[in-house]
DRENTORKOL-3810 file (N, C-alpha, C; in nm, 4 decimals):
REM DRENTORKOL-3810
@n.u->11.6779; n.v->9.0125; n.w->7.7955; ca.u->11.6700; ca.v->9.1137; ca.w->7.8996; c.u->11.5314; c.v->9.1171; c.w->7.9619
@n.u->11.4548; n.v->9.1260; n.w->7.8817; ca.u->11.3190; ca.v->9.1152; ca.w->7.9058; c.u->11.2585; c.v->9.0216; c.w->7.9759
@n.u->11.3141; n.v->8.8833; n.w->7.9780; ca.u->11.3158; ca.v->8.7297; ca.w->8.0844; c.u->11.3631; c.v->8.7943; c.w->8.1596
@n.u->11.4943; n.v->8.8283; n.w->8.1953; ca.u->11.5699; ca.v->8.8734; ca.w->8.3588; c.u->11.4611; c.v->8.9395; c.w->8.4058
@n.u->11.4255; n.v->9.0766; n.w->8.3725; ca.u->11.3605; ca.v->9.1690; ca.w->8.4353; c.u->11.2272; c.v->9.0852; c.w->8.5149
@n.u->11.1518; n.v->9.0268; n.w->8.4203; ca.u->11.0227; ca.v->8.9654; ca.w->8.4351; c.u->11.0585; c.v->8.8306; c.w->8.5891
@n.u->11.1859; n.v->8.7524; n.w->8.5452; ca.u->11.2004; ca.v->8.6847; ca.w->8.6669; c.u->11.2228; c.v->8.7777; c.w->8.7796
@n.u->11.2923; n.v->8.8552; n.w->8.7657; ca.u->11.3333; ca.v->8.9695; ca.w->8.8891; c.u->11.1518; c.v->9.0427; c.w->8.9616
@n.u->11.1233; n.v->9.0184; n.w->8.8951; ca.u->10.9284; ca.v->9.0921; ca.w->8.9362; c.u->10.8785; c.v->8.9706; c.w->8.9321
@n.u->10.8388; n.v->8.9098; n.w->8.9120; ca.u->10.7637; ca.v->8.7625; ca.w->8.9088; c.u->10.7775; c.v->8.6827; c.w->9.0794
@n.u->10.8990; n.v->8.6562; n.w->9.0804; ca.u->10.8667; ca.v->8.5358; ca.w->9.1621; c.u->10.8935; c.v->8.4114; c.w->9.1547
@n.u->10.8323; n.v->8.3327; n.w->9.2131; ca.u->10.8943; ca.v->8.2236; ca.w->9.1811; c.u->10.9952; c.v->8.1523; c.w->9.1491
@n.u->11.0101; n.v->8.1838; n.w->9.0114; ca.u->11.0784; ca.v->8.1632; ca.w->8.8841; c.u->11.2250; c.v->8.2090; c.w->8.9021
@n.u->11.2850; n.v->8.2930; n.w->8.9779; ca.u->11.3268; ca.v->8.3926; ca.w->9.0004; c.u->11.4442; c.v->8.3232; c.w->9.0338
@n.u->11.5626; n.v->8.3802; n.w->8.9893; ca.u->11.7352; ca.v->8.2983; ca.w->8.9730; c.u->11.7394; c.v->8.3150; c.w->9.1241
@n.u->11.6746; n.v->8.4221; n.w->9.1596; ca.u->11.7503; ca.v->8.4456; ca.w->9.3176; c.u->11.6526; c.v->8.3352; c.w->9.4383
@n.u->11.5341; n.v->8.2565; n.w->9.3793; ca.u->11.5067; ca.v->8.1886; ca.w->9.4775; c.u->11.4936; c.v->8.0386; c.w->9.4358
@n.u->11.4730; n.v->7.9718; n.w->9.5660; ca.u->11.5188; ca.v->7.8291; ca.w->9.5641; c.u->11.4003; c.v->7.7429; c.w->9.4134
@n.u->11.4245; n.v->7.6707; n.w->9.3121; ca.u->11.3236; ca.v->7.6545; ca.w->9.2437; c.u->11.2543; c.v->7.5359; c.w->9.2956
@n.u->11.3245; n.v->7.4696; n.w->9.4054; ca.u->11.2460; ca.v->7.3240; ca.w->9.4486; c.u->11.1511; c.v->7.3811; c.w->9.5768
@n.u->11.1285; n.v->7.4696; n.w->9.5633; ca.u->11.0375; ca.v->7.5375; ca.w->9.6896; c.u->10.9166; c.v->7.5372; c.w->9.6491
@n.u->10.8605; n.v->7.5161; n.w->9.7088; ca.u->10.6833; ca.v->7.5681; ca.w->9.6762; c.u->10.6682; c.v->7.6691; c.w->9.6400
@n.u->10.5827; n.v->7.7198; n.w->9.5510; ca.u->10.5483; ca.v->7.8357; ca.w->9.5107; c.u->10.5118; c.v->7.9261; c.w->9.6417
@n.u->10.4325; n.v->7.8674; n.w->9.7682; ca.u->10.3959; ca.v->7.9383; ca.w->9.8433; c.u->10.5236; c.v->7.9553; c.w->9.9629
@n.u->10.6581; n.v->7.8900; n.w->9.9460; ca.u->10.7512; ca.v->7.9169; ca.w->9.9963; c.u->10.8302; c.v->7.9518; c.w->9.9776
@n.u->10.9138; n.v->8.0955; n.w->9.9545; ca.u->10.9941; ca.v->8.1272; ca.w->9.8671; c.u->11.1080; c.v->8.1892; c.w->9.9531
@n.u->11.1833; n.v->8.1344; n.w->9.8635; ca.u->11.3235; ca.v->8.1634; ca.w->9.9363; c.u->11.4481; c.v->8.2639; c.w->9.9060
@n.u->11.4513; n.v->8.3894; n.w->9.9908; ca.u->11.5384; ca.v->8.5342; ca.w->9.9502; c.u->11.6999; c.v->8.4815; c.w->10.0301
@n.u->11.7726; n.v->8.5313; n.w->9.8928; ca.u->11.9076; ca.v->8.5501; ca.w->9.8697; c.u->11.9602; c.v->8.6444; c.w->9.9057
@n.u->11.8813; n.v->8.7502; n.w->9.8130; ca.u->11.9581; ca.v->8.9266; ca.w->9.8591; c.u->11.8751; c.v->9.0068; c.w->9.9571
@n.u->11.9534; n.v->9.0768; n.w->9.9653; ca.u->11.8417; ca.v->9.1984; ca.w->10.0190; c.u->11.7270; c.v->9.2828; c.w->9.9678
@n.u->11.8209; n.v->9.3297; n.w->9.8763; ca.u->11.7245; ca.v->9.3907; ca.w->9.7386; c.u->11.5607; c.v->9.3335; c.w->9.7198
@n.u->11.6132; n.v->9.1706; n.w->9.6557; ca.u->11.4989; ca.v->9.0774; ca.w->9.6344; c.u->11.3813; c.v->9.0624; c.w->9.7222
@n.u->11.4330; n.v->9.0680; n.w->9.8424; ca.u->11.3770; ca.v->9.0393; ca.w->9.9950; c.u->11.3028; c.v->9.2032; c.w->10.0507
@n.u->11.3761; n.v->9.2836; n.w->9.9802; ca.u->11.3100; ca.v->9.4016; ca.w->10.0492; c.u->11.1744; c.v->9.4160; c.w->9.9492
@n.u->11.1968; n.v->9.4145; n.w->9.8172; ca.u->11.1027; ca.v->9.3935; ca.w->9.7330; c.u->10.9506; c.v->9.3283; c.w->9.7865
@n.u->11.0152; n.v->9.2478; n.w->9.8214; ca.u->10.8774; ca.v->9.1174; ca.w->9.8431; c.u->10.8119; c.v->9.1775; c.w->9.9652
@n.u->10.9125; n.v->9.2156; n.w->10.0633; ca.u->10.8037; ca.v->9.1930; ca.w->10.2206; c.u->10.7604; c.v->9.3651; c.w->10.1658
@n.u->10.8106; n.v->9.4749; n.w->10.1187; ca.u->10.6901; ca.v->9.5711; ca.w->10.0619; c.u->10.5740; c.v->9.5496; c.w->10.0132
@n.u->10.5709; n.v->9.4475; n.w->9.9382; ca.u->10.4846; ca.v->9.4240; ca.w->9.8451; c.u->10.3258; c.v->9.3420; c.w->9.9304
@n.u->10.4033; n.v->9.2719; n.w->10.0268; ca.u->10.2934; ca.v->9.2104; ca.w->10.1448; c.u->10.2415; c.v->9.2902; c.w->10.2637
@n.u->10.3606; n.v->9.3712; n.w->10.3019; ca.u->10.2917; ca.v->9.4093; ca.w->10.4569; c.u->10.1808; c.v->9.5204; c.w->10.4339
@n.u->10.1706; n.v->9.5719; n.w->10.3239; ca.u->10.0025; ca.v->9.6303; ca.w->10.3180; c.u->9.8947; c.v->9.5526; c.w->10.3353
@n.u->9.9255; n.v->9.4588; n.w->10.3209; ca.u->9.8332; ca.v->9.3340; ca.w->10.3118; c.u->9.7892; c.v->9.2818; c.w->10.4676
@n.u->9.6858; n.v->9.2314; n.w->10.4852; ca.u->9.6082; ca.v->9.1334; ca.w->10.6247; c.u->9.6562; c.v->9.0219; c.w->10.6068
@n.u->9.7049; n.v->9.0057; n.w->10.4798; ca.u->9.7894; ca.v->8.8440; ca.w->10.4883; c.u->9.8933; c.v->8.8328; c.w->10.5765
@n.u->9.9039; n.v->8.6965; n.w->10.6342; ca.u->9.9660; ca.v->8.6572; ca.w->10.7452; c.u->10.0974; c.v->8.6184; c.w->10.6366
@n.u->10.1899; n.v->8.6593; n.w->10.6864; ca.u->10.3470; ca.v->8.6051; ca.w->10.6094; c.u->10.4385; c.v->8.5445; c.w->10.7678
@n.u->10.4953; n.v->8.4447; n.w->10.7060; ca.u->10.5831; ca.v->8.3924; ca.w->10.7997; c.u->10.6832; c.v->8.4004; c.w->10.7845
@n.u->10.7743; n.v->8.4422; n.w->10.8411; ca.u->10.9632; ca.v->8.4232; ca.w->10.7944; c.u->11.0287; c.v->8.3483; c.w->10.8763
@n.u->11.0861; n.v->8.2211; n.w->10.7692; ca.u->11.1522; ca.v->8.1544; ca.w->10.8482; c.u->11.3035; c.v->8.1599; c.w->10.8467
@n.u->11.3541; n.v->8.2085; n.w->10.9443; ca.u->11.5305; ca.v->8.2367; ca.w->10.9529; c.u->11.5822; c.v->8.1062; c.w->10.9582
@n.u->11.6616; n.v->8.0345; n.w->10.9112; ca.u->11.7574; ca.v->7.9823; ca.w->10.9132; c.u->11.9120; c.v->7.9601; c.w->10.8821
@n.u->11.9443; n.v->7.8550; n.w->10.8956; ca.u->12.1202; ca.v->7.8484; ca.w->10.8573; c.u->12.1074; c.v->7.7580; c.w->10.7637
@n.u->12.1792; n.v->7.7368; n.w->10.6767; ca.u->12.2392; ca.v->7.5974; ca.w->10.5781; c.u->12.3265; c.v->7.4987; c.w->10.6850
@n.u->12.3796; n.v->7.5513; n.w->10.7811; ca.u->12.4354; ca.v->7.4437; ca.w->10.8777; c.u->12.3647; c.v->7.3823; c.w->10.9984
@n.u->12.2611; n.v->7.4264; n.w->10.9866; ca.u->12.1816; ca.v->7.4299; ca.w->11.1156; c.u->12.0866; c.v->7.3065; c.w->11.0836
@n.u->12.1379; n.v->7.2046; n.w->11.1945; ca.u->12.0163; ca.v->7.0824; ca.w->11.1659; c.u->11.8994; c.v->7.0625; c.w->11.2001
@n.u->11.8663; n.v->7.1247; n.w->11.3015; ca.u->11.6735; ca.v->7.1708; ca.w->11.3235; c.u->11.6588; c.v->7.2482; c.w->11.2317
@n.u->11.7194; n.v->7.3425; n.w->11.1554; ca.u->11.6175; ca.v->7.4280; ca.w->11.0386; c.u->11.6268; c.v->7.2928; c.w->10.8973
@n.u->11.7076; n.v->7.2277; n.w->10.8893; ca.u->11.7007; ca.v->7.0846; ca.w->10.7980; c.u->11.5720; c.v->7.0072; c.w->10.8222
@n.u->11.5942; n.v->6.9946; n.w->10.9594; ca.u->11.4401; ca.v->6.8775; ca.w->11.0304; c.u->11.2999; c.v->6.9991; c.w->10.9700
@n.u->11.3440; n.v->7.0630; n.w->10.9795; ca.u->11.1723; ca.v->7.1932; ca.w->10.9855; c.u->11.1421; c.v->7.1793; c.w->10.8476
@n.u->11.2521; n.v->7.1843; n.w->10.7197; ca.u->11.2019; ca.v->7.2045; ca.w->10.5605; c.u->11.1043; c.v->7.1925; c.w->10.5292
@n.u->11.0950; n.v->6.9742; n.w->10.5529; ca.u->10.9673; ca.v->6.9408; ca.w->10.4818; c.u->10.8319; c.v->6.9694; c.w->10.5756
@n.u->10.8363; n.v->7.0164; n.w->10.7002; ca.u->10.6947; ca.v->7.0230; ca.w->10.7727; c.u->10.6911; c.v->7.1649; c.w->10.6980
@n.u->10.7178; n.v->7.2458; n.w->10.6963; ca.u->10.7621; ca.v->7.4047; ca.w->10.6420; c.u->10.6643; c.v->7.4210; c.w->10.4967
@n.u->10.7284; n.v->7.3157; n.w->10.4405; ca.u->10.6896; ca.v->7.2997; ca.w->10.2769; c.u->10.5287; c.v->7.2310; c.w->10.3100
@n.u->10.5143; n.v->7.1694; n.w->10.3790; ca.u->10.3940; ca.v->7.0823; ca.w->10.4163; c.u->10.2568; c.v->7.2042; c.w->10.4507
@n.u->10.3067; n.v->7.2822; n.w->10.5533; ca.u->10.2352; ca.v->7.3778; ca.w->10.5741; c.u->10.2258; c.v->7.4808; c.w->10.5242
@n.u->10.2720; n.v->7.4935; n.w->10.4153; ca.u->10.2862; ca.v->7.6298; ca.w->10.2666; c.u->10.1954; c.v->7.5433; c.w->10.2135
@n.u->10.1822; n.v->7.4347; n.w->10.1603; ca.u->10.1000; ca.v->7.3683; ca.w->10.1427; c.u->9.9612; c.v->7.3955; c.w->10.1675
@n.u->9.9532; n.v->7.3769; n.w->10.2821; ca.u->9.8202; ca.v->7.3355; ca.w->10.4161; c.u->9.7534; c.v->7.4497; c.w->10.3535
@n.u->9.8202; n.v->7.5566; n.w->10.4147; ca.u->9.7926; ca.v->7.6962; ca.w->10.4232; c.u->9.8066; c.v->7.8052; c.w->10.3088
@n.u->9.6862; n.v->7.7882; n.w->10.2375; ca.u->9.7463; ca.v->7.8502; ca.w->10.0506; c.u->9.7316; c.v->8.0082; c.w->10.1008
@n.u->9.6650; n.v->8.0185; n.w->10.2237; ca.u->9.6308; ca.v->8.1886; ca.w->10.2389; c.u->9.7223; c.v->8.2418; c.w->10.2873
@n.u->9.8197; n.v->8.1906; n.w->10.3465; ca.u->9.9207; ca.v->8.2418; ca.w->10.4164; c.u->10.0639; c.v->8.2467; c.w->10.3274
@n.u->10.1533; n.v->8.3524; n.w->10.3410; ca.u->10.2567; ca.v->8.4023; ca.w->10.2753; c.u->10.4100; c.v->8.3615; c.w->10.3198
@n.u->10.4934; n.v->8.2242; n.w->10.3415; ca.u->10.6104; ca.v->8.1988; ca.w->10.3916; c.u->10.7519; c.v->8.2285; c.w->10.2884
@n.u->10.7962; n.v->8.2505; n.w->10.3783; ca.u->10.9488; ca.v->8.3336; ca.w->10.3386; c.u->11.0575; c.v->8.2183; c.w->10.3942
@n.u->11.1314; n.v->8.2184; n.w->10.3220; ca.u->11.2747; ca.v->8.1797; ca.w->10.3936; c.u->11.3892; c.v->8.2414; c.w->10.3691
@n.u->11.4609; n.v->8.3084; n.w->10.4716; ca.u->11.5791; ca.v->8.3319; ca.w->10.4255; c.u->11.6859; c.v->8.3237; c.w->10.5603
@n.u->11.7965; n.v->8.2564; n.w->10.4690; ca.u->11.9012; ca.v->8.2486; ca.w->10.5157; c.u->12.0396; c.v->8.3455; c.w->10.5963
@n.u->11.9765; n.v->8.2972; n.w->10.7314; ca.u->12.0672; ca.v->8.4365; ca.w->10.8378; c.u->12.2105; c.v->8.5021; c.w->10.8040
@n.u->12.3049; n.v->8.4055; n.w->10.7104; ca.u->12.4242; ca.v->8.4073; ca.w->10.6787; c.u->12.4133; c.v->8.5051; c.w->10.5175
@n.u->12.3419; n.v->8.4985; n.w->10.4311; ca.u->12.3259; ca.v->8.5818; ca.w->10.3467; c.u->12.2802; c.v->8.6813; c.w->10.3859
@n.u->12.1555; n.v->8.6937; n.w->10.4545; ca.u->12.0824; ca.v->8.8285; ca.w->10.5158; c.u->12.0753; c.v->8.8663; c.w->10.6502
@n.u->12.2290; n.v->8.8517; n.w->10.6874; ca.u->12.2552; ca.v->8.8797; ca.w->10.8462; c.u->12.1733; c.v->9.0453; c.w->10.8945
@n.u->12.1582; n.v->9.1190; n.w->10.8073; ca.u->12.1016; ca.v->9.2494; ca.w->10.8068; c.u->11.9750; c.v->9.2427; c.w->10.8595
@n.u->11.8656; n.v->9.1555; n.w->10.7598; ca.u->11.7305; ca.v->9.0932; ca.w->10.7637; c.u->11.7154; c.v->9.0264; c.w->10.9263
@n.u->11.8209; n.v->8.9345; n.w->10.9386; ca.u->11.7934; ca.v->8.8807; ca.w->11.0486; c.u->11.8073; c.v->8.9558; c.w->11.1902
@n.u->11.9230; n.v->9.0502; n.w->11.1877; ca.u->11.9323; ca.v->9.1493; ca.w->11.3275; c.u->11.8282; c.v->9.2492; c.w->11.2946
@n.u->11.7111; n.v->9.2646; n.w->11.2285; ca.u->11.5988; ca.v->9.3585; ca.w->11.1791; c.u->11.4927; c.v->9.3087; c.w->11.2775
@n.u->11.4840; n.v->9.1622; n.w->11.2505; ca.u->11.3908; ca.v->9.0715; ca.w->11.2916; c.u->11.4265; c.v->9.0346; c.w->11.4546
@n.u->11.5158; n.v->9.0499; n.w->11.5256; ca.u->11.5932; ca.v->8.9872; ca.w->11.6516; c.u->11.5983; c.v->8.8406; c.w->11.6196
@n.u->11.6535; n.v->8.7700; n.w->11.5252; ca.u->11.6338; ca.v->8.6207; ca.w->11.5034; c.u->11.7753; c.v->8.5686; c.w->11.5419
@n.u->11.7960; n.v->8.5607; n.w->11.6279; ca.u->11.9347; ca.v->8.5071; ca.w->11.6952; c.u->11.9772; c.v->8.3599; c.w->11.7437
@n.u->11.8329; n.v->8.2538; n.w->11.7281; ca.u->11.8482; ca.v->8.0991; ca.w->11.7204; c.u->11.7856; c.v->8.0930; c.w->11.6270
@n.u->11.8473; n.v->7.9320; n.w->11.5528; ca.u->11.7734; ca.v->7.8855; ca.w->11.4202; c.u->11.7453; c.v->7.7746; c.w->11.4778
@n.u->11.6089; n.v->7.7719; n.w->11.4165; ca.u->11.5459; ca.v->7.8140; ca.w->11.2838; c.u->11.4224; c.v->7.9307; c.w->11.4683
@n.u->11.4517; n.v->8.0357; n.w->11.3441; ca.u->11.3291; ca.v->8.1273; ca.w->11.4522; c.u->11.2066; c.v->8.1530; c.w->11.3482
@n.u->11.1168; n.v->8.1208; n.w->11.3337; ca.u->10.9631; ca.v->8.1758; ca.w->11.2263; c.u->10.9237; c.v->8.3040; c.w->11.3039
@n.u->10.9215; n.v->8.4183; n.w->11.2448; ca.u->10.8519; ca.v->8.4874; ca.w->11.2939; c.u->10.6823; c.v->8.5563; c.w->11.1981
@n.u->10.5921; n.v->8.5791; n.w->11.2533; ca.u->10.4576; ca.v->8.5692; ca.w->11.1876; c.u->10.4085; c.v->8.7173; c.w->11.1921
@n.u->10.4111; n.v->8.7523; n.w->11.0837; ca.u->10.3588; ca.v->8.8790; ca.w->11.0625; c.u->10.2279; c.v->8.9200; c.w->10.9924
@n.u->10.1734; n.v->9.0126; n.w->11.0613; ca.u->10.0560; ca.v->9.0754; ca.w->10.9928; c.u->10.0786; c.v->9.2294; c.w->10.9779
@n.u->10.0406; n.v->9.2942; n.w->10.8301; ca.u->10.0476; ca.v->9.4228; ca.w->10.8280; c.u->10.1958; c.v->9.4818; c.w->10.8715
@n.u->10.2855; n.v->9.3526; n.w->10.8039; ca.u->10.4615; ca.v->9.4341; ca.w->10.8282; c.u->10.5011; c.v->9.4127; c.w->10.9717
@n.u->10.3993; n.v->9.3807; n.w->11.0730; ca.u->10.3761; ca.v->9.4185; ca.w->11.2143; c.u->10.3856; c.v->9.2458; c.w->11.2931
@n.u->10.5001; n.v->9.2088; n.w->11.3730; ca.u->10.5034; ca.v->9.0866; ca.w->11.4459; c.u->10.4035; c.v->9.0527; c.w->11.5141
@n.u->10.3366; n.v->8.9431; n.w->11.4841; ca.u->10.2485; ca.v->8.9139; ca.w->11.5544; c.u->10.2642; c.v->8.7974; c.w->11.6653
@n.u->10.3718; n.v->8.6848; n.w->11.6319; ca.u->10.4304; ca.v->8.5750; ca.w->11.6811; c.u->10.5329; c.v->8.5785; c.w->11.6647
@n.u->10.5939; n.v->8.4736; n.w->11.7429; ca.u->10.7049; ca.v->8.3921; ca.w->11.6860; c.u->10.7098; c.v->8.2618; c.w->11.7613
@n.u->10.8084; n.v->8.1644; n.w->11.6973; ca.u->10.8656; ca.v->8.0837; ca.w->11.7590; c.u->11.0124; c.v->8.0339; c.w->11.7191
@n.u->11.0676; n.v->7.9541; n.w->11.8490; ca.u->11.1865; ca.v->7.9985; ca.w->11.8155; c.u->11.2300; c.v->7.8561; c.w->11.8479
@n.u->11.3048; n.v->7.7431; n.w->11.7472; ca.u->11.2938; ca.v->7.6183; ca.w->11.7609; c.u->11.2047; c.v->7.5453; c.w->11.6674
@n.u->11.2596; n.v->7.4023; n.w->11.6744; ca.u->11.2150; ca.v->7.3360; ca.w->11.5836; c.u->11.0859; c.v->7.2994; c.w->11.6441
@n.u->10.9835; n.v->7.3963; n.w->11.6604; ca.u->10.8464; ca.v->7.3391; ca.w->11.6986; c.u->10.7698; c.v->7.3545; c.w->11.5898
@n.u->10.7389; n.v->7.2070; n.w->11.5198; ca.u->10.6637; ca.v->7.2181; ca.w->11.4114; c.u->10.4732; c.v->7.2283; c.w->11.4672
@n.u->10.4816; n.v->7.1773; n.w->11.5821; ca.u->10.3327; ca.v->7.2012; ca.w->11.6315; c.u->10.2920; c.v->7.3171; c.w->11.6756
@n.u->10.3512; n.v->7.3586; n.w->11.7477; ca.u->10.3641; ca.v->7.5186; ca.w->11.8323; c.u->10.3584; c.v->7.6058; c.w->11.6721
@n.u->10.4781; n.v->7.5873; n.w->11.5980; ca.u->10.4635; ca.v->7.7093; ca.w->11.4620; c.u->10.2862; c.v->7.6428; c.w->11.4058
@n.u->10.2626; n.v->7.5227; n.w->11.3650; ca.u->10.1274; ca.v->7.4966; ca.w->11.2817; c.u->9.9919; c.v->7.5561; c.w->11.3943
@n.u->10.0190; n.v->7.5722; n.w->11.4765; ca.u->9.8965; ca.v->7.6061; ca.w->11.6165; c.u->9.8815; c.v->7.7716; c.w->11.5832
@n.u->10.0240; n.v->7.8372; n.w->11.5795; ca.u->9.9951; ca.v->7.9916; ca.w->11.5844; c.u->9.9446; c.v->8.0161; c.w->11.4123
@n.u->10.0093; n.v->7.9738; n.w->11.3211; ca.u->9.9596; ca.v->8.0186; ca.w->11.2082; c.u->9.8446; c.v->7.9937; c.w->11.2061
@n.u->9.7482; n.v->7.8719; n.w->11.2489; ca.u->9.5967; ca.v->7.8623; ca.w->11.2694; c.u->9.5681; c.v->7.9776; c.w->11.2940
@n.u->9.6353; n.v->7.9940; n.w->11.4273; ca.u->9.5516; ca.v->8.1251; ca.w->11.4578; c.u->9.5385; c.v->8.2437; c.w->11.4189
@n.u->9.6466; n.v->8.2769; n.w->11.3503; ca.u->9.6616; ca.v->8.4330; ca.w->11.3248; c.u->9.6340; c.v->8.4211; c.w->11.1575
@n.u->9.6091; n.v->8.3245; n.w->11.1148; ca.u->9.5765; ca.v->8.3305; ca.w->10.9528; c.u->9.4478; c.v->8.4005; c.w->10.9130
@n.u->9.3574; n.v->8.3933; n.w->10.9884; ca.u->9.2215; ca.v->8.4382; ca.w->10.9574; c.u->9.2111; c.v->8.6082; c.w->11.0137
@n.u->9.1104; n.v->8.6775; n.w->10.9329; ca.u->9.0778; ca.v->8.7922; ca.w->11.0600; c.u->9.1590; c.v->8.8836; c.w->11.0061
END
């Protein structure tokens, strides 16, 4: 019991997210899980990104590994993924109505977005809004 709970608060590790993800990319299932997490950040100046996608959607397929690349890049910055079809709620919250849409938040508060498989356009704005 004591493992469940601890994965359920932890992270990572966590049954409800993807385990081949980067640590700095983590990927929400429920709502619950997902409401958890973005509380836990938007007090924060950290820049978090959410990236909406589909499991059917082949530009959010093409985006993964640049995605994972730049969770990477960027250890200061906070990326999310979750899937529009599990968290259709999450996503009409966000207005994310094409996939893959990233939207970039600071302080809970939108700061960007982009909407499309622009892996240059998304790596240009997180430059920018990561610092500060």
């Amino acid at each position: 019991m004591g493992s469940v709970l601890a994965s359920f608060f932890n992270g990572p590790n966590s049954a409800e997210e993807d385990s081949s993800s980067s640590s700095l990319l983590q990927t929400f299932h429920s709502a619950p899980r997902w409401q958890l997490h973005f509380d836990s950040v938007k007090e924060t100046s950290k820049l978090m990104v959410i990236d909406f996608s589909a499991s059917w959607c082949g530009p959010c397929k093409l985006m993964e590994p640049a995605l994972s690349a730049m969770a990477d890049k960027f250890s200061d910055v906070e990326f999310a993924k979750l899937d529009v079809d599990q968290l259709p709620d999450v996503a009409q919250e966000f207005g994310a109505q094409a996939m893959p849409t990233f939207v970039l938040l600071k302080k809970g508060k939108e700061v960007d977005r982009v909407v499309g498989a622009k892996k240059d356009e998304l790596e240009k704005k997180i430059d920018k809004y990561r610092c500060c």
